[in-house]
Z-matrix of the N, CA and C atoms (Angstrom, degrees):
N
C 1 1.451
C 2 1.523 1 110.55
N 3 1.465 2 122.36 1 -46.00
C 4 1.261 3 128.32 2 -169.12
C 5 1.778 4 104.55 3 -81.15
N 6 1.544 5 120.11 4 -6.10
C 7 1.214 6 122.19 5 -177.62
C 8 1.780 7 102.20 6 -82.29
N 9 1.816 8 107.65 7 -50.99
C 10 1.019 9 121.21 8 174.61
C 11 1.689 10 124.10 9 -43.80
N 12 1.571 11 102.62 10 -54.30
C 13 1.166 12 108.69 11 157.99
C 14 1.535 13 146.88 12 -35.89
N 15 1.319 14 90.32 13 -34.80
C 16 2.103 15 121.55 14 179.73
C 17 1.448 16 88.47 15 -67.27
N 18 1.661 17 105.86 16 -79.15
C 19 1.737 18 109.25 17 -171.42
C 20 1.273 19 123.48 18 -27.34
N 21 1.998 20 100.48 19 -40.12
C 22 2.147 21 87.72 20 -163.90
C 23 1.541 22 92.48 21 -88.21
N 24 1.340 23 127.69 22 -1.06
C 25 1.675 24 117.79 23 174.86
C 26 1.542 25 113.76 24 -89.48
N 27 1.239 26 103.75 25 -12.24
C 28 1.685 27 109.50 26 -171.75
C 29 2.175 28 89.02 27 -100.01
N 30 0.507 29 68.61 28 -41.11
C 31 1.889 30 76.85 29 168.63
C 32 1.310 31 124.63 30 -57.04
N 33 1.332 32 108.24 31 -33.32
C 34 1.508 33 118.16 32 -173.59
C 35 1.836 34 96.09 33 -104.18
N 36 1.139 35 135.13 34 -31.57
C 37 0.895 36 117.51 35 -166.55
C 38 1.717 37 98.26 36 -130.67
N 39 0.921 38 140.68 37 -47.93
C 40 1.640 39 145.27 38 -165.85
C 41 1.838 40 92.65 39 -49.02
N 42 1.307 41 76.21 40 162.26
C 43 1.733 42 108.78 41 159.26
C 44 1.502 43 126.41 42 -44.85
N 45 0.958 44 154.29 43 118.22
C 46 1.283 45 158.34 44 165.50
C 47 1.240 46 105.66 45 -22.23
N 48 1.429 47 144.02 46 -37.61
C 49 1.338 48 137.73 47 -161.91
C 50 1.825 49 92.65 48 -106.17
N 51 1.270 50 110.58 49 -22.33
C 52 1.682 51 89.10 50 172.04
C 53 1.057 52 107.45 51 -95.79
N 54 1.701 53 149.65 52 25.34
C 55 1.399 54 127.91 53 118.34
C 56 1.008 55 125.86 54 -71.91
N 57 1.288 56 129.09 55 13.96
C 58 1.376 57 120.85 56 -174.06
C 59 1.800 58 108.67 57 -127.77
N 60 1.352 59 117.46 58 9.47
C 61 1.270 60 113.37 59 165.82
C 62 1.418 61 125.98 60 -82.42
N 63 1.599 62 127.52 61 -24.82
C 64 1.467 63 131.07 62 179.33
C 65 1.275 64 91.07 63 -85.00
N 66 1.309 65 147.84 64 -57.23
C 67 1.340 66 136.27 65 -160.82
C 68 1.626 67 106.08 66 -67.84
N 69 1.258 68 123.14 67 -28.63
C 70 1.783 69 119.46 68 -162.06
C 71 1.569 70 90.52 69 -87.66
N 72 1.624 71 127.41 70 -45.49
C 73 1.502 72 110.33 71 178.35
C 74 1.110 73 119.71 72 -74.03
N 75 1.822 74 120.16 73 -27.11
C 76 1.520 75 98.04 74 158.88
C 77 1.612 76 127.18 75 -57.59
N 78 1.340 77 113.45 76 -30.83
C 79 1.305 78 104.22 77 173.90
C 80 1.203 79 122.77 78 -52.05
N 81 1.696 80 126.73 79 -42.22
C 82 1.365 81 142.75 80 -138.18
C 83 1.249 82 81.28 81 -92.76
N 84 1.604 83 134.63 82 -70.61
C 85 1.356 84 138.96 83 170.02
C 86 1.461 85 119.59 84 -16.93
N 87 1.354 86 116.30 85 -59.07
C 88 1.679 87 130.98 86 157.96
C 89 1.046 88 120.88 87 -56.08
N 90 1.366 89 155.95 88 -31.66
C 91 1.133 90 165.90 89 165.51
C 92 0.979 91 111.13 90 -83.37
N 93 1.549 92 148.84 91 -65.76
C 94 1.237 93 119.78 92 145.69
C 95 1.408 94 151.54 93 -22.12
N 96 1.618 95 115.54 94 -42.65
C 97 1.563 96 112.59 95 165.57
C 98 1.318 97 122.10 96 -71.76
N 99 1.190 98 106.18 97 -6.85
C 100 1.782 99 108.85 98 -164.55
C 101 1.554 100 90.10 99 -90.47
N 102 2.040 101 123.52 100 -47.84
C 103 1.090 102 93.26 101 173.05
C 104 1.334 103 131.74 102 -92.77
N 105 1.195 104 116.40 103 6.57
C 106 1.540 105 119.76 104 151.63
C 107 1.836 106 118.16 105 -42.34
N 108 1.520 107 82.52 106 -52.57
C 109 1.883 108 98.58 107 -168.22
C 110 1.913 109 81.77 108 -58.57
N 111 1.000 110 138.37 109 -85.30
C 112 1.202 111 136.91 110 -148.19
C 113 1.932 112 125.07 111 -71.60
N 114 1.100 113 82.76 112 -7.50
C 115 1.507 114 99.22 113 170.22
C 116 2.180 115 101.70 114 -83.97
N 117 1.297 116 86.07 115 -47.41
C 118 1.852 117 97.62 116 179.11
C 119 1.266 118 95.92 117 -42.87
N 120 1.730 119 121.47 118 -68.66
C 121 1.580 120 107.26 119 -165.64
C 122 1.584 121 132.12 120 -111.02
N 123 1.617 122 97.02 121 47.39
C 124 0.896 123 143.49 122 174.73
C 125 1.492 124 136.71 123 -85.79
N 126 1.427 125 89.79 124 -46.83
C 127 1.654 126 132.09 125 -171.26
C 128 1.336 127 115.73 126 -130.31
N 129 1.619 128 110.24 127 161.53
C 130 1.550 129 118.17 128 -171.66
C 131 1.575 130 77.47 129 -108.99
N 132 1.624 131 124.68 130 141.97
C 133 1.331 132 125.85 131 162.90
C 134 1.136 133 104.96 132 -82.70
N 135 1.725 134 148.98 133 128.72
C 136 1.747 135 127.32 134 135.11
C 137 0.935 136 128.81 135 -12.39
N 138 1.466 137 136.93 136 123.64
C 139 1.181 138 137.08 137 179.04
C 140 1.561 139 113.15 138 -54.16
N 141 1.114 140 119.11 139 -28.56
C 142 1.724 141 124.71 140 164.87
C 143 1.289 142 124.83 141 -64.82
N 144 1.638 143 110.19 142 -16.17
C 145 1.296 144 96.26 143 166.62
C 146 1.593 145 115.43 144 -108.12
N 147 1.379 146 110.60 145 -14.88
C 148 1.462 147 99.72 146 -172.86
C 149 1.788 148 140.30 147 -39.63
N 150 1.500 149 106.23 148 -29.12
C 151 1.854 150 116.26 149 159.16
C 152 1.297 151 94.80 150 -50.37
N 153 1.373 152 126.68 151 -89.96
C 154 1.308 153 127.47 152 -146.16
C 155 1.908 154 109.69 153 -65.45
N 156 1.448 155 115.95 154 -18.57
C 157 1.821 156 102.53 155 151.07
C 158 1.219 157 119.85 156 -79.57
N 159 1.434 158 133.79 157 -16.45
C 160 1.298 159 141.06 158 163.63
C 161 1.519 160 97.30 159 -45.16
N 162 1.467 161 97.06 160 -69.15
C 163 1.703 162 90.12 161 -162.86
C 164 1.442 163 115.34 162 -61.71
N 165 1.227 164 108.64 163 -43.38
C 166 1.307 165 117.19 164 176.87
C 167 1.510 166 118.68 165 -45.80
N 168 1.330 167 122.77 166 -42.89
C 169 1.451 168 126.94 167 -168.57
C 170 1.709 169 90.21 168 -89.05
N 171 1.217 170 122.40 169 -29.29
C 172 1.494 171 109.82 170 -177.97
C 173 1.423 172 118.49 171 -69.18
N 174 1.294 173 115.31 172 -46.62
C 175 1.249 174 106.30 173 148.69
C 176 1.264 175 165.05 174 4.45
N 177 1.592 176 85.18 175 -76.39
C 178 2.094 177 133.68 176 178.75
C 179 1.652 178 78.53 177 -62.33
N 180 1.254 179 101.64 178 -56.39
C 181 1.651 180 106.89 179 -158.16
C 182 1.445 181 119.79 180 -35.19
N 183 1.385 182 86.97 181 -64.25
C 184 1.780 183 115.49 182 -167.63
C 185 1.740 184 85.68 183 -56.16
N 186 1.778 185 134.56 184 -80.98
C 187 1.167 186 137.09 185 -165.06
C 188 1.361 187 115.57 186 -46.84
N 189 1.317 188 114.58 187 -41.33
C 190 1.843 189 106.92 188 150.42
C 191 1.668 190 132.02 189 -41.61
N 192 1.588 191 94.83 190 -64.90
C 193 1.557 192 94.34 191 162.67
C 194 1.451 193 124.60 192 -54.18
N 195 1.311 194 114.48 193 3.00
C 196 1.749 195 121.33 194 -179.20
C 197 1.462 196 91.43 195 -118.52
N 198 0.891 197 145.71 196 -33.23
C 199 1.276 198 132.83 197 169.88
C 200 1.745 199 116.48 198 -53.78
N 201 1.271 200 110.17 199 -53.14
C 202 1.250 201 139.45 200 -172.52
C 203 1.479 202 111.85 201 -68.59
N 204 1.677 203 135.92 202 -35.70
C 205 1.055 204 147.26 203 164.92
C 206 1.399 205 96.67 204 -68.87
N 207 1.319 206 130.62 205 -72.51
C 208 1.123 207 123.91 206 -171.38
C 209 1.530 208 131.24 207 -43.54
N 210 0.968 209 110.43 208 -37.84
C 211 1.554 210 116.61 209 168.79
C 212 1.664 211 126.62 210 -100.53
N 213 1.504 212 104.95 211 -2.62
C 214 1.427 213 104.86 212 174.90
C 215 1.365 214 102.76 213 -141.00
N 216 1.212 215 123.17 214 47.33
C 217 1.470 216 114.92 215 -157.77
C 218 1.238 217 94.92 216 -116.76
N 219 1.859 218 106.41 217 159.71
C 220 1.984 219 109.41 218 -176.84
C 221 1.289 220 103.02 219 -40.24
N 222 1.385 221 140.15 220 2.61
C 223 1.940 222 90.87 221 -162.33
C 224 2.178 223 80.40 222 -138.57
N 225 1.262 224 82.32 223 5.59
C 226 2.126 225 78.04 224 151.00
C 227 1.506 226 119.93 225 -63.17
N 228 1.085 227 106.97 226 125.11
C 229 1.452 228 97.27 227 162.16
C 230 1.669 229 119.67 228 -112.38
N 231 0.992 230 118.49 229 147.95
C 232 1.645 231 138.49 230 -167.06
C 233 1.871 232 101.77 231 -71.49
């Protein structure tokens, strides 16, 4: 709520480029996992790399699920 709050005050008064930093990394965040997700079953990984896409996609994961709370989360209001 208090994040939401920041945005519509930085909105009303900030710089043009600081409304546009939470929305462009949520994008990048979103756009990235999706082609992560489709590159995954797409492709055979090397067995040498699979830890380090583990971590990597776990990651993606978690900052998605923060993307996703943040803008649709219980304490949004409509």
């Amino acid at each position: 709520d208090s994040a939401r709050k920041r945005e519509i005050e930085i909105s009303s008064t900030g710089p043009w480029y600081s409304k546009m930093v939470t929305p462009l990394l949520a994008v990048i965040v979103t756009v990235a996992w999706f082609v992560i997700q489709w590159f995954l079953l797409n492709h055979v990984v090397p067995d040498t790399m699979r830890e380090i896409i583990i971590r990597v996609l776990g990651n993606l994961d978690a900052a998605f699920m923060l993307v996703l709370s943040y803008y649709f989360g219980a304490s949004h209001k409509h």
